[in-house]
mmCIF entry with sequence, helices, sheets and N, C-alpha, C, O atoms, coordinates in Angstrom:
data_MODEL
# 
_entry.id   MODEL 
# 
_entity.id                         1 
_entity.type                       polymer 
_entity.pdbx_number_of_molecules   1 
# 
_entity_poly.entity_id                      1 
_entity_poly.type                           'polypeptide(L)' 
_entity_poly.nstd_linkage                   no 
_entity_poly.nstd_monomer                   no 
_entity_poly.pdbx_seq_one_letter_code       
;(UNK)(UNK)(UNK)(UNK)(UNK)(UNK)(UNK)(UNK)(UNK)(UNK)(UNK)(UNK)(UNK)(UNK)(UNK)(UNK)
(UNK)(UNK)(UNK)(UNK)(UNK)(UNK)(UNK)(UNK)(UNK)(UNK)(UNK)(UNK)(UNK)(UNK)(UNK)(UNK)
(UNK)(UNK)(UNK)(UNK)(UNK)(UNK)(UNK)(UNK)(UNK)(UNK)(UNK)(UNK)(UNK)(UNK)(UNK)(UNK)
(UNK)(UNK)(UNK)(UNK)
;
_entity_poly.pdbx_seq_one_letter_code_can   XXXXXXXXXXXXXXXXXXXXXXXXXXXXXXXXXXXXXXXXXXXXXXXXXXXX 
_entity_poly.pdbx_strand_id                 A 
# 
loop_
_entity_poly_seq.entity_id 
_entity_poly_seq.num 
_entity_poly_seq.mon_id 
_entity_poly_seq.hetero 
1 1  UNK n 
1 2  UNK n 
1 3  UNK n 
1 4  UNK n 
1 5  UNK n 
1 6  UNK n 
1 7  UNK n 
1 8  UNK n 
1 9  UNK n 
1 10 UNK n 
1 11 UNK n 
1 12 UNK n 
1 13 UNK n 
1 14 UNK n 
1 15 UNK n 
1 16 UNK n 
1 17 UNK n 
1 18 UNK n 
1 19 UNK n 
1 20 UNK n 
1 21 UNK n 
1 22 UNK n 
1 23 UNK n 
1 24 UNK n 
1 25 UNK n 
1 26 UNK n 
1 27 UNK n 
1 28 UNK n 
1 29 UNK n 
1 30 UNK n 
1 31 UNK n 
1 32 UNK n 
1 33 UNK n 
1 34 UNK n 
1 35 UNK n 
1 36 UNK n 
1 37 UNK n 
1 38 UNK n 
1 39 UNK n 
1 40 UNK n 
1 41 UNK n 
1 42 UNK n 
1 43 UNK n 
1 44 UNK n 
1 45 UNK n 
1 46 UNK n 
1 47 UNK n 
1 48 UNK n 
1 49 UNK n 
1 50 UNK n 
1 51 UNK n 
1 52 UNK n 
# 
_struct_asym.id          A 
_struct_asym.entity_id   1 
# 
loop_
_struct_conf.conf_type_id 
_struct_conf.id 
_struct_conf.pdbx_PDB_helix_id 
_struct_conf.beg_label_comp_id 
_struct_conf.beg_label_asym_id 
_struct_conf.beg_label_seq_id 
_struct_conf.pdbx_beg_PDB_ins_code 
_struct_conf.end_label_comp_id 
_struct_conf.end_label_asym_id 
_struct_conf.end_label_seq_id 
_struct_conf.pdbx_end_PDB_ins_code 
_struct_conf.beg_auth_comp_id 
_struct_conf.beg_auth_asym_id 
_struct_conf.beg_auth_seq_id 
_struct_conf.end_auth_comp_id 
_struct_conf.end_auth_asym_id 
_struct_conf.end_auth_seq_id 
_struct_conf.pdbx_PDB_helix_class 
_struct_conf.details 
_struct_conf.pdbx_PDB_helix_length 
HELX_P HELX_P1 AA1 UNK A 2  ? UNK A 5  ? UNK A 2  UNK A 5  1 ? 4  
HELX_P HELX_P2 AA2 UNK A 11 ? UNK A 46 ? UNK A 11 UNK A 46 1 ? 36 
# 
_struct_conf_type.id          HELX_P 
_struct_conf_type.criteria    ? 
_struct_conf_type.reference   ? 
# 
loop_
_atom_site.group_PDB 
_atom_site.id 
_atom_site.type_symbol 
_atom_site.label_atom_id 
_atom_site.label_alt_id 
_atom_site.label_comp_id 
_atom_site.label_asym_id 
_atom_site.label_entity_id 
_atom_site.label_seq_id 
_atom_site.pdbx_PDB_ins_code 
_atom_site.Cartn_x 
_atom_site.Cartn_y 
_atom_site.Cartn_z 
_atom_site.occupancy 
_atom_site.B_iso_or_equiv 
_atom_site.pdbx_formal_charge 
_atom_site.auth_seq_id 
_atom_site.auth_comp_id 
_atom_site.auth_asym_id 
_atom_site.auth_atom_id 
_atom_site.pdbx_PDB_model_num 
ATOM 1   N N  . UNK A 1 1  ? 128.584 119.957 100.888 1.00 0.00 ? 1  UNK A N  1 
ATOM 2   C CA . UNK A 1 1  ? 127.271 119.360 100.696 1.00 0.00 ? 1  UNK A CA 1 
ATOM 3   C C  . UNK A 1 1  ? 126.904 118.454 101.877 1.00 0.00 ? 1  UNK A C  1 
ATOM 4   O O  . UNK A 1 1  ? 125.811 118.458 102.444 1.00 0.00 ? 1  UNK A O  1 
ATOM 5   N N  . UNK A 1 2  ? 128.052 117.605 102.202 1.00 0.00 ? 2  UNK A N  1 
ATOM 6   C CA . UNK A 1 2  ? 127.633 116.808 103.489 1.00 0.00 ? 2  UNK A CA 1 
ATOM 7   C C  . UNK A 1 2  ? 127.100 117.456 104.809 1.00 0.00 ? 2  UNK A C  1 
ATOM 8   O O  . UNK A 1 2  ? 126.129 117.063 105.456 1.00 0.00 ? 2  UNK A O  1 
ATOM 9   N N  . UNK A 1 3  ? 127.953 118.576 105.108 1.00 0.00 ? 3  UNK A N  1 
ATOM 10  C CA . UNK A 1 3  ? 127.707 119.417 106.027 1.00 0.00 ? 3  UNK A CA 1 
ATOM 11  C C  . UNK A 1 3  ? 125.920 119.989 106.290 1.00 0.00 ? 3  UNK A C  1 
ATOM 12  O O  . UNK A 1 3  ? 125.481 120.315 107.393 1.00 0.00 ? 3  UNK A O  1 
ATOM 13  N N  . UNK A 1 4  ? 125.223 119.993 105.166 1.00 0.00 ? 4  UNK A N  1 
ATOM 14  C CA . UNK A 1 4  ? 124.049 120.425 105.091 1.00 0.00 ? 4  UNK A CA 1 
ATOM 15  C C  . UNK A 1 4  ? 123.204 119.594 105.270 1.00 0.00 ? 4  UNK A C  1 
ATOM 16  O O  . UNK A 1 4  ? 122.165 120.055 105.743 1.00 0.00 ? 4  UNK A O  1 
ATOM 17  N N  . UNK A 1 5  ? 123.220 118.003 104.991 1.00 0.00 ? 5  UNK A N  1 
ATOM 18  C CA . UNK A 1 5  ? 122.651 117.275 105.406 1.00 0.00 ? 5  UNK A CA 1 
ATOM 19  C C  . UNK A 1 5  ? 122.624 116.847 107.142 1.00 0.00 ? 5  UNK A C  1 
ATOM 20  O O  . UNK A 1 5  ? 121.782 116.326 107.874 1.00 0.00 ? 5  UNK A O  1 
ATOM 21  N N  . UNK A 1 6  ? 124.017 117.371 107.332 1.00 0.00 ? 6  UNK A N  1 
ATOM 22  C CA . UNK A 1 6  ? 124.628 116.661 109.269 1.00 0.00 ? 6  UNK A CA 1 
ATOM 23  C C  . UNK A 1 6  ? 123.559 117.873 109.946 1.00 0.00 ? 6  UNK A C  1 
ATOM 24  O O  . UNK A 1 6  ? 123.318 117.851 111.152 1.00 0.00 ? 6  UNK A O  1 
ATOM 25  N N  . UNK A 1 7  ? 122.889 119.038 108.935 1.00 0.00 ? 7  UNK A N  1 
ATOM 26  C CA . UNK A 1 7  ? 122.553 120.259 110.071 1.00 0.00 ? 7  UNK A CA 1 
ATOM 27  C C  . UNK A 1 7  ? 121.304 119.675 110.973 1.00 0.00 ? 7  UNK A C  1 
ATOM 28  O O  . UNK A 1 7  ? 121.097 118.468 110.849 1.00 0.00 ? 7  UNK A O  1 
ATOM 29  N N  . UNK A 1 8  ? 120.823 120.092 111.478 1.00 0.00 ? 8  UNK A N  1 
ATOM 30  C CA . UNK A 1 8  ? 119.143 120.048 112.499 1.00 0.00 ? 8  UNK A CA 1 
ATOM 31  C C  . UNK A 1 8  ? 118.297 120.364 110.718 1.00 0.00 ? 8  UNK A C  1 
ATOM 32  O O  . UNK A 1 8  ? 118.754 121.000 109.769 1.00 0.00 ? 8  UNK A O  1 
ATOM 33  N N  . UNK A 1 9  ? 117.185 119.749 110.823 1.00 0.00 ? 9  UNK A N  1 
ATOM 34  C CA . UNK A 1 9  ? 116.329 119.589 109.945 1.00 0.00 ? 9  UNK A CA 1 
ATOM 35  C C  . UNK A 1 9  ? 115.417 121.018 109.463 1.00 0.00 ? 9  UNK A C  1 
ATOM 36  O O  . UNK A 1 9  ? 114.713 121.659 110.243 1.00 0.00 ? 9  UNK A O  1 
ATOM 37  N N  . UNK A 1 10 ? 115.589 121.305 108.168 1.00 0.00 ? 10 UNK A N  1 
ATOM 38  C CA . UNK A 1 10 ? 114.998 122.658 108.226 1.00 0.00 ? 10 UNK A CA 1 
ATOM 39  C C  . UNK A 1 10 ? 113.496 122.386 107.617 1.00 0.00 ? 10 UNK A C  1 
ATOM 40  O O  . UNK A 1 10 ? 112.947 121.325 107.319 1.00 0.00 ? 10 UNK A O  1 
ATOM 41  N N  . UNK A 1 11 ? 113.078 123.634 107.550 1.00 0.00 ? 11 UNK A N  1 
ATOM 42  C CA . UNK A 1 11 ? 111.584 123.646 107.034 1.00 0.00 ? 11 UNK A CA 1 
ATOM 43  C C  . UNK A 1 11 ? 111.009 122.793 106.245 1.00 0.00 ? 11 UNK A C  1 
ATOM 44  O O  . UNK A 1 11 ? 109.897 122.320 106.482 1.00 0.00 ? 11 UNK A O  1 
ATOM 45  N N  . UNK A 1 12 ? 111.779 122.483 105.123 1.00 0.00 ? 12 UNK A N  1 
ATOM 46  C CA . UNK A 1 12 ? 111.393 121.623 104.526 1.00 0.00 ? 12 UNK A CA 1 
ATOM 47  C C  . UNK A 1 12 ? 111.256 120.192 104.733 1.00 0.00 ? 12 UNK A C  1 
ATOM 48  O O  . UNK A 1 12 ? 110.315 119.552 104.263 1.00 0.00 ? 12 UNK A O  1 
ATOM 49  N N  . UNK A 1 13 ? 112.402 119.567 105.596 1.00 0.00 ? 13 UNK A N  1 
ATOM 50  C CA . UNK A 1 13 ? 112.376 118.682 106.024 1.00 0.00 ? 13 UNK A CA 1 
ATOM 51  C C  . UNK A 1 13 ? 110.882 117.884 107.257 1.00 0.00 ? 13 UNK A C  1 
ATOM 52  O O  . UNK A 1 13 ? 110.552 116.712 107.437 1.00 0.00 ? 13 UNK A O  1 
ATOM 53  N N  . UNK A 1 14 ? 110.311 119.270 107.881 1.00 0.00 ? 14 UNK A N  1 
ATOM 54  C CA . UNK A 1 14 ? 109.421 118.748 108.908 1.00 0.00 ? 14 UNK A CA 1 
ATOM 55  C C  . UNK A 1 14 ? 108.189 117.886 108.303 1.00 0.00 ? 14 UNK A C  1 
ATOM 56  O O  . UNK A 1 14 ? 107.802 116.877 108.893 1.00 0.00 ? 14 UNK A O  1 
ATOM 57  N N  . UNK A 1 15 ? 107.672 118.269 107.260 1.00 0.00 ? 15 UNK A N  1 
ATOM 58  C CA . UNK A 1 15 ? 106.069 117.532 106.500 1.00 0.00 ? 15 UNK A CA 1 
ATOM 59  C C  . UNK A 1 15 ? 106.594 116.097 106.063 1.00 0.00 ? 15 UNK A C  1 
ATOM 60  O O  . UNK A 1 15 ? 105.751 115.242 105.790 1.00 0.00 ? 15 UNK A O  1 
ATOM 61  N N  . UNK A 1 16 ? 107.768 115.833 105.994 1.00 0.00 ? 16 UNK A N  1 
ATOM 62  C CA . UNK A 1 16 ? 108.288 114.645 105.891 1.00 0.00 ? 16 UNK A CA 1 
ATOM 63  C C  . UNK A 1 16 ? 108.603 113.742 107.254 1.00 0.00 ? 16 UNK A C  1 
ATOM 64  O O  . UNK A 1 16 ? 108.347 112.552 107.437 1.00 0.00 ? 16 UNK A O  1 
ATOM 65  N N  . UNK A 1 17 ? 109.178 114.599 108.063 1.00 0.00 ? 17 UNK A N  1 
ATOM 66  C CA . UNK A 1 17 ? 108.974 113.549 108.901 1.00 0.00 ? 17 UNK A CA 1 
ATOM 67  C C  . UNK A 1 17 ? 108.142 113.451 109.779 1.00 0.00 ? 17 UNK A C  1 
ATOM 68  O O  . UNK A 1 17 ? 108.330 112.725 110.755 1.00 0.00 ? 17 UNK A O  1 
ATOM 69  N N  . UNK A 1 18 ? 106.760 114.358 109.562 1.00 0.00 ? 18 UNK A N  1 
ATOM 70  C CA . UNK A 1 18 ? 105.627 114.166 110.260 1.00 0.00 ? 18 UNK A CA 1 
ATOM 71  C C  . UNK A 1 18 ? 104.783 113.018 109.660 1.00 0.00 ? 18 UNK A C  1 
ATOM 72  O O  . UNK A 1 18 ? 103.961 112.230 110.128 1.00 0.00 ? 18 UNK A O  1 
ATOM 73  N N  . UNK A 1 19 ? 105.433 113.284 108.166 1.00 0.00 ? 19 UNK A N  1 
ATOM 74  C CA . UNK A 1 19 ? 104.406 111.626 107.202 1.00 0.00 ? 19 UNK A CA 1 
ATOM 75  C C  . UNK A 1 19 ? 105.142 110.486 107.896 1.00 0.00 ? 19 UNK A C  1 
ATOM 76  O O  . UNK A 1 19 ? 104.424 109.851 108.669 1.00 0.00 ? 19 UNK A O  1 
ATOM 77  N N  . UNK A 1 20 ? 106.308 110.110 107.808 1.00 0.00 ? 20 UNK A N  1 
ATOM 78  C CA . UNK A 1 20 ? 107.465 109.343 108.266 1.00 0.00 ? 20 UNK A CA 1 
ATOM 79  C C  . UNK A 1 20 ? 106.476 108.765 109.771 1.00 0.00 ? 20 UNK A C  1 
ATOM 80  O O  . UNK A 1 20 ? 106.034 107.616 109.807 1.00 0.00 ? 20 UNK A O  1 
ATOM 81  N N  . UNK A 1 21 ? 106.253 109.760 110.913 1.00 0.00 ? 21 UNK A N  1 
ATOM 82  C CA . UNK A 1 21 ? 106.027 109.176 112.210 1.00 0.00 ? 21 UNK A CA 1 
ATOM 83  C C  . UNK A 1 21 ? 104.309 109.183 111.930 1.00 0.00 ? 21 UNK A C  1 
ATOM 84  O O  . UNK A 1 21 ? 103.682 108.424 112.670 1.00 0.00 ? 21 UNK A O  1 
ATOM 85  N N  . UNK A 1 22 ? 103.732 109.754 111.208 1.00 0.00 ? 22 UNK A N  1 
ATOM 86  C CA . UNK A 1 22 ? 102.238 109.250 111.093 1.00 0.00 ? 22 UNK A CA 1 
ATOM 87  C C  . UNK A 1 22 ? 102.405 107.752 110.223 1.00 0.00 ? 22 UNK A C  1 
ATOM 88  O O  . UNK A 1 22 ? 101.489 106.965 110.465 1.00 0.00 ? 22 UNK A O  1 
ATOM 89  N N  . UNK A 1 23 ? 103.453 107.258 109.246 1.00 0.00 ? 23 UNK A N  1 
ATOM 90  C CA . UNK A 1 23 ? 103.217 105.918 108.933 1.00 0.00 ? 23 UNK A CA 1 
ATOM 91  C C  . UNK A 1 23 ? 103.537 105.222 109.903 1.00 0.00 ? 23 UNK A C  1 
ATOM 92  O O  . UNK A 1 23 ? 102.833 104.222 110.045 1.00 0.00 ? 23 UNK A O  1 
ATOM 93  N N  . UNK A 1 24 ? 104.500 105.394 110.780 1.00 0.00 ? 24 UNK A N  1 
ATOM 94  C CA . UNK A 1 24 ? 105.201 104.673 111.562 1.00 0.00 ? 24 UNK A CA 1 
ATOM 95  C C  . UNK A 1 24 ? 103.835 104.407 112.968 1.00 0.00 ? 24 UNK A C  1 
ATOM 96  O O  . UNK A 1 24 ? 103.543 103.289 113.394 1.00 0.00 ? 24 UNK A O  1 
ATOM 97  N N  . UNK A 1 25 ? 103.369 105.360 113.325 1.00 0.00 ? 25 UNK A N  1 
ATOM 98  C CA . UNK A 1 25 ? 101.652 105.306 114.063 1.00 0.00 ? 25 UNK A CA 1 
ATOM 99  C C  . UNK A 1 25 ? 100.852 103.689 113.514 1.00 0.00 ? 25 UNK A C  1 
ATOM 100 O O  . UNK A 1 25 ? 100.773 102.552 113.978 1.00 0.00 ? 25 UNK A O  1 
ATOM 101 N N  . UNK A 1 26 ? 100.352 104.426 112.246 1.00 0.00 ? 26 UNK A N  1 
ATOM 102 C CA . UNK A 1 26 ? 99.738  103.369 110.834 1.00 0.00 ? 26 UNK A CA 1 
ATOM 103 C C  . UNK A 1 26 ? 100.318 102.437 111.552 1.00 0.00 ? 26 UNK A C  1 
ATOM 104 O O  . UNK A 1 26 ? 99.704  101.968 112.511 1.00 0.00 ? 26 UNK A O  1 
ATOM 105 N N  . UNK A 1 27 ? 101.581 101.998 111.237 1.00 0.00 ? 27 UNK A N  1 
ATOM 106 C CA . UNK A 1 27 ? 101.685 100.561 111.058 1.00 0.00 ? 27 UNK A CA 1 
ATOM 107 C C  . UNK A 1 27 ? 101.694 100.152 112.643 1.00 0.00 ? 27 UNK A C  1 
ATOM 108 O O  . UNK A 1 27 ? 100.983 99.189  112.928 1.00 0.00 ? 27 UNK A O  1 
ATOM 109 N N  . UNK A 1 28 ? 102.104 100.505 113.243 1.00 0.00 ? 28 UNK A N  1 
ATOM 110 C CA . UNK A 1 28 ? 102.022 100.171 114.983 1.00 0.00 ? 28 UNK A CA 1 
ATOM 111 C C  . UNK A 1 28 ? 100.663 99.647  115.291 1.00 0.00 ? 28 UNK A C  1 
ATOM 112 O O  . UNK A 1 28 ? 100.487 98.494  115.684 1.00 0.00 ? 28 UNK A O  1 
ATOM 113 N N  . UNK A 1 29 ? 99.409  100.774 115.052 1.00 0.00 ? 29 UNK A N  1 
ATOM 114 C CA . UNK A 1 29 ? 98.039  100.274 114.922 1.00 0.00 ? 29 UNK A CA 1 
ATOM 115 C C  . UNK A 1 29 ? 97.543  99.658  114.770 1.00 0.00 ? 29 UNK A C  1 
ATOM 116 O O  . UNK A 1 29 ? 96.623  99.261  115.484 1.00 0.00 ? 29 UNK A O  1 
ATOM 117 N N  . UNK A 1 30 ? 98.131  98.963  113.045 1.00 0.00 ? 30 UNK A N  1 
ATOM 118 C CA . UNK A 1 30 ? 97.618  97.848  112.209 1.00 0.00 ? 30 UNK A CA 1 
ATOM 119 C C  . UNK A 1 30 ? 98.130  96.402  112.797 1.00 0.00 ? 30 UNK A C  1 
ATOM 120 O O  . UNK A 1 30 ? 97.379  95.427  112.766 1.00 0.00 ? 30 UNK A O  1 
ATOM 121 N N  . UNK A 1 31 ? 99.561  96.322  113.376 1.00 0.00 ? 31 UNK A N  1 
ATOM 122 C CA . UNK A 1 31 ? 100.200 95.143  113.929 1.00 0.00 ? 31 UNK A CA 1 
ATOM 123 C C  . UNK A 1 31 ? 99.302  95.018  115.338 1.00 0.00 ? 31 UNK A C  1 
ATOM 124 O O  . UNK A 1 31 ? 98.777  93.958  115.679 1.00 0.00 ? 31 UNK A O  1 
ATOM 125 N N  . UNK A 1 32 ? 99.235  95.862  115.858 1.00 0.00 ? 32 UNK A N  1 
ATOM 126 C CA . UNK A 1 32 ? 98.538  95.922  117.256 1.00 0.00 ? 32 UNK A CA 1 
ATOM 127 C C  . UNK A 1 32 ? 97.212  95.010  117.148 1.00 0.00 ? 32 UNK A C  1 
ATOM 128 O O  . UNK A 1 32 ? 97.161  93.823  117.471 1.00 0.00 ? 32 UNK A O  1 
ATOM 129 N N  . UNK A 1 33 ? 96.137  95.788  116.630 1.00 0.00 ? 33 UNK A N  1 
ATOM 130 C CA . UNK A 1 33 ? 95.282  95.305  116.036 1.00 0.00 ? 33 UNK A CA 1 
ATOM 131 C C  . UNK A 1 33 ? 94.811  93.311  115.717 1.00 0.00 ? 33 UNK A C  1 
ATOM 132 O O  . UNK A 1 33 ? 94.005  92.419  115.982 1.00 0.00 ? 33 UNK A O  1 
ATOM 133 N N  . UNK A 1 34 ? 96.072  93.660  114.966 1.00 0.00 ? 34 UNK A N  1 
ATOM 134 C CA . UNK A 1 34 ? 96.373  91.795  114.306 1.00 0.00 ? 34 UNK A CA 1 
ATOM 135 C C  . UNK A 1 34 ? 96.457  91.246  115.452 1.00 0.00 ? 34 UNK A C  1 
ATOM 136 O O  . UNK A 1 34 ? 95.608  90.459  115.870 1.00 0.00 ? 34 UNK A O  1 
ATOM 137 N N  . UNK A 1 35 ? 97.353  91.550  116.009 1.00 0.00 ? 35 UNK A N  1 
ATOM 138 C CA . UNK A 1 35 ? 97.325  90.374  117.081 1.00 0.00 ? 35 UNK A CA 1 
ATOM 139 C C  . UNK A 1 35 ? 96.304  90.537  118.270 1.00 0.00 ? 35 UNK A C  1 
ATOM 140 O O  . UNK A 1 35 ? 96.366  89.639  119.110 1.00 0.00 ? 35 UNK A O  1 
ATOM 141 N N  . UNK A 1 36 ? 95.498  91.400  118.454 1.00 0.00 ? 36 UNK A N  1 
ATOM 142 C CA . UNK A 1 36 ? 94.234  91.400  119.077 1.00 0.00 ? 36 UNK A CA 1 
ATOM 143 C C  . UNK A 1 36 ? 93.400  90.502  118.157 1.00 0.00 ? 36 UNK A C  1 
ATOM 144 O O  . UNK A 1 36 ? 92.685  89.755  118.826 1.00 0.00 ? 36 UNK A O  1 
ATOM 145 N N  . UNK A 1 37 ? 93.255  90.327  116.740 1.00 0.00 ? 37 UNK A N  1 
ATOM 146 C CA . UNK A 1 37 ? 92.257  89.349  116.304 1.00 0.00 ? 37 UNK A CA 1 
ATOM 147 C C  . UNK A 1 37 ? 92.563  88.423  116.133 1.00 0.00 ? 37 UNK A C  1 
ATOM 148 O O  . UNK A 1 37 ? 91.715  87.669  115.657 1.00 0.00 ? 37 UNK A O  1 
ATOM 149 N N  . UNK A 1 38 ? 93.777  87.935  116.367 1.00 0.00 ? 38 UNK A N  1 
ATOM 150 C CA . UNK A 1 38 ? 94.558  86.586  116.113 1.00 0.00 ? 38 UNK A CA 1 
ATOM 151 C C  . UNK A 1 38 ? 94.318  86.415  117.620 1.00 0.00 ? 38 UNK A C  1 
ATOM 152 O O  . UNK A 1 38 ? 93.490  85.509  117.521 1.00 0.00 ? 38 UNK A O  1 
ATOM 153 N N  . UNK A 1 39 ? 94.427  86.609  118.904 1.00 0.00 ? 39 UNK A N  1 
ATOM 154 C CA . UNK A 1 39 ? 94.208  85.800  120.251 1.00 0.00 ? 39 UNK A CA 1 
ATOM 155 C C  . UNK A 1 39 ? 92.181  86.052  120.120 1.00 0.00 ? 39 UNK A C  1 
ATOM 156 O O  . UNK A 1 39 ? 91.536  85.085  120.527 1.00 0.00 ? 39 UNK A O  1 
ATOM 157 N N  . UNK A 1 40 ? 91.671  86.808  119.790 1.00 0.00 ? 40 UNK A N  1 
ATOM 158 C CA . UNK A 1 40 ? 90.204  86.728  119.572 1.00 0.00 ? 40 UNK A CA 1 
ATOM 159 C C  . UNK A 1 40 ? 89.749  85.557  118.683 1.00 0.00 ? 40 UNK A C  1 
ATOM 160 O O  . UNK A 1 40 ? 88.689  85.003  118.977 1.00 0.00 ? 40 UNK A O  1 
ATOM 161 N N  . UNK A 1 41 ? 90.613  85.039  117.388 1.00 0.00 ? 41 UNK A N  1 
ATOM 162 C CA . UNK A 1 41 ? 90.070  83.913  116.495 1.00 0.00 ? 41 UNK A CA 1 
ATOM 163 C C  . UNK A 1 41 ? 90.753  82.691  117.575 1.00 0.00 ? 41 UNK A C  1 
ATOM 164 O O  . UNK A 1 41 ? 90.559  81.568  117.108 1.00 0.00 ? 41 UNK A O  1 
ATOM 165 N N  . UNK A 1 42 ? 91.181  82.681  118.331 1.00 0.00 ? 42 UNK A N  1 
ATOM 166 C CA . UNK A 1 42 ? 92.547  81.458  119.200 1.00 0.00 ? 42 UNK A CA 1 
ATOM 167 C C  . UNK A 1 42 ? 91.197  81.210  119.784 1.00 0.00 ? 42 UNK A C  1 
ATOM 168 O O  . UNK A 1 42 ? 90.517  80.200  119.603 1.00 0.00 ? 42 UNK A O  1 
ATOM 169 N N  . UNK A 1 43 ? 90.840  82.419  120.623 1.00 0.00 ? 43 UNK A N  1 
ATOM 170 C CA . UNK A 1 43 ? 89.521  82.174  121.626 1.00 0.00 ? 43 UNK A CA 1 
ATOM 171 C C  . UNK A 1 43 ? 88.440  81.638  120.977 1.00 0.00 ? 43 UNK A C  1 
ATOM 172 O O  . UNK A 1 43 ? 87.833  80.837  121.688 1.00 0.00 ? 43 UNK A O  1 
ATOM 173 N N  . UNK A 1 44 ? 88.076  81.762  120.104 1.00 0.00 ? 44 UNK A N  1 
ATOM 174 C CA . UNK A 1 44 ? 86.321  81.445  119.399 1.00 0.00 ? 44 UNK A CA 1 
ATOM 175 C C  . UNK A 1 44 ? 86.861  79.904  118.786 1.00 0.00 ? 44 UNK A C  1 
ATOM 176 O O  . UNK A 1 44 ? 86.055  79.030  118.468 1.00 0.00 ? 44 UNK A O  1 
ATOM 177 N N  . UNK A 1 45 ? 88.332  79.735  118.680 1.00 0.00 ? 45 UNK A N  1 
ATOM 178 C CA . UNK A 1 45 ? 87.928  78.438  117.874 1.00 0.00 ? 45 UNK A CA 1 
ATOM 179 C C  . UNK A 1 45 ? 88.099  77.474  119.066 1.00 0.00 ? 45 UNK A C  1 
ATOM 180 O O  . UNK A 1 45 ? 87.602  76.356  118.938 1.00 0.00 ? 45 UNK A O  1 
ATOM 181 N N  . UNK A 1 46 ? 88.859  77.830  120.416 1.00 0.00 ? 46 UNK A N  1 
ATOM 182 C CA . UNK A 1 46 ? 89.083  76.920  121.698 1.00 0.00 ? 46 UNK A CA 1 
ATOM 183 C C  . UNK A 1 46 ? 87.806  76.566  121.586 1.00 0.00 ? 46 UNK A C  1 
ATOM 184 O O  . UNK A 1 46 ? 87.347  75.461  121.298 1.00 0.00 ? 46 UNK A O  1 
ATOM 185 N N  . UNK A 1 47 ? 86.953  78.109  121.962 1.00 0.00 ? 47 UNK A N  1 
ATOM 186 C CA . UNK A 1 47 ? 85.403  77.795  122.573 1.00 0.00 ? 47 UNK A CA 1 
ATOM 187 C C  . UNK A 1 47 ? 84.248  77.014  121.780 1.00 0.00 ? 47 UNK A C  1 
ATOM 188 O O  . UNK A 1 47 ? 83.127  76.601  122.078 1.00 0.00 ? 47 UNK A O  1 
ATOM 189 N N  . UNK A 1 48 ? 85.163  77.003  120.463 1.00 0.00 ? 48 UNK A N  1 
ATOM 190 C CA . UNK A 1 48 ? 84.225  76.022  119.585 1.00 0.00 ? 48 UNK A CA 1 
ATOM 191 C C  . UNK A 1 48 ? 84.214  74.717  119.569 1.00 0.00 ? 48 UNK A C  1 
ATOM 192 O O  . UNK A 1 48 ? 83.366  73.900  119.210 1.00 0.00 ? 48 UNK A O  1 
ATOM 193 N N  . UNK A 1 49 ? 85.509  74.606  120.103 1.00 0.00 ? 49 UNK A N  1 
ATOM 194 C CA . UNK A 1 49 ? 86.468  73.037  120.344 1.00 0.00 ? 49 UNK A CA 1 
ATOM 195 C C  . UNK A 1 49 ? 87.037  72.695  118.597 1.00 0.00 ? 49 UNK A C  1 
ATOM 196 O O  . UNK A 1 49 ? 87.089  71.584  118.069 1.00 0.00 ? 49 UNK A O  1 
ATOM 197 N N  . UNK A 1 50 ? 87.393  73.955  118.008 1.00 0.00 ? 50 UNK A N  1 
ATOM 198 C CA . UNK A 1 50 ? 87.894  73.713  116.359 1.00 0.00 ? 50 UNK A CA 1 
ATOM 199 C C  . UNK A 1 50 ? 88.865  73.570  116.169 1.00 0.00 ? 50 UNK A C  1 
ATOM 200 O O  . UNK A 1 50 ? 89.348  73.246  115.084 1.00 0.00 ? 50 UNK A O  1 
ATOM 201 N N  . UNK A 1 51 ? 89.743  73.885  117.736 1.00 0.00 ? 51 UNK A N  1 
ATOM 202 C CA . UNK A 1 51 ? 91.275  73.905  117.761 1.00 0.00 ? 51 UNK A CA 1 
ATOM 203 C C  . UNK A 1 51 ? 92.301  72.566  117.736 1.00 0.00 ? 51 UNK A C  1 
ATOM 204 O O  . UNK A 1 51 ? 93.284  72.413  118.461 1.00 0.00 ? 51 UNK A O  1 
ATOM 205 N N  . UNK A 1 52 ? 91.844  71.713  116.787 1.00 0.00 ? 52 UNK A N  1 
ATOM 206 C CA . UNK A 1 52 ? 92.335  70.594  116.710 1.00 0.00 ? 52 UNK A CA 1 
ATOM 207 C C  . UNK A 1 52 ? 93.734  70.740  116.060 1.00 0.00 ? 52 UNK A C  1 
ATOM 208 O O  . UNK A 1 52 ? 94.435  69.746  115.873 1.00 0.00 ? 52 UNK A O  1 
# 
């Protein structure tokens, strides 16, 4: 049984790990993202002078 798991990934296995690296995309995006609006809110509150 172990042996079948150690093989190269068969058919069935691929739609899984295409979901697997499309979440793994997702979340890269979403973190990316964040911290583009987190140095964008840094900027608007400097320029507001709110950054006390």
């Amino acid at each position: 049984m172990m042996e079948q798991v150690l093989v190269a990934p068969g058919w069935e296995e691929i739609p899984l790990l295409l979901f697997l690296l499309a979440l793994l995309l997702v979340f890269f995006l979403i973190i990316r993202q964040n911290g583009r609006d987190y140095h964008e809110i840094e900027a608007w509150l400097a320029e507001e002078g709110l950054d006390q």
